[in-house]
N, C-alpha and C positions, 0 to 999 in steps of 0.2 A: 320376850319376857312374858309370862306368864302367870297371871295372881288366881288364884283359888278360895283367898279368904276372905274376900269383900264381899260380902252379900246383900249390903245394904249402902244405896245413894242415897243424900239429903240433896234436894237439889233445888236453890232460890230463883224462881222463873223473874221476878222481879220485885223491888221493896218500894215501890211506884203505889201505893193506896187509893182505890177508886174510891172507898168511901169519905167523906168529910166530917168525921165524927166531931162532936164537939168538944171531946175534951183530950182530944189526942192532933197534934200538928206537924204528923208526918207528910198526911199530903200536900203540905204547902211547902217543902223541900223537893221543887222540882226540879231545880239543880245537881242534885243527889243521887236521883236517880238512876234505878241498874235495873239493865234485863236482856234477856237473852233471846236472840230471832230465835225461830225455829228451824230456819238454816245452820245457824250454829249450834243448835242442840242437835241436831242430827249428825254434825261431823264430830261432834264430841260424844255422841254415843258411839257410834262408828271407831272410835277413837278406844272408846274404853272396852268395847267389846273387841277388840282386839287385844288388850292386855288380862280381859278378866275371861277366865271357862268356866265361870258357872253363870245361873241363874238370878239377877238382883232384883229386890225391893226394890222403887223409888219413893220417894217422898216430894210431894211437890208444895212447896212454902211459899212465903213471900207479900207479904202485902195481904190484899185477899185471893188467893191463888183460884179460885173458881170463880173467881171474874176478870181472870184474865182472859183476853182475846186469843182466840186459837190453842186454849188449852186442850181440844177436841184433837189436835195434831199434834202437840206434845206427845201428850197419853198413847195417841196411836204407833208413832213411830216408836216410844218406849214397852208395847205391847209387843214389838218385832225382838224383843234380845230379852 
């Protein structure tokens, strides 16, 4: 199967909150927490570029996404499709 019309991913690396802001208490839901290796972003990109022939957007969200650890590998392995 083959999709053609998705051109754009929103994709949550993790809703893990490094910062401790003071009027917001998501980071203390650490129980809650979700995120994704960069092993499994990889098999999951591998994944979708198998089902998509064009070129995607991504969107990386989640907490503070540029303080996440090894977003430098995300990005890059999402710079390959």
């Amino acid at each position: 199967m083959n999709v053609d019309h998705i051109k754009f991913i929103y994709f949550c690396i993790s809703n893990r909150c490094q910062l401790k802001c003071i009027m917001c208490n998501n980071w203390q839901n650490e129980a809650e927490t979700l995120s994704i290796s960069i092993a499994e972003w990889q098999k999951d990109m591998d994944m979708l570029t198998s089902l998509i022939n064009v070129k995607m957007k991504i969107n990386f969200s989640g907490a503070e996404s540029l303080l996440i650890p090894g977003l430098e590998e995300y990005i890059s392995i999402s710079n390959k499709f």
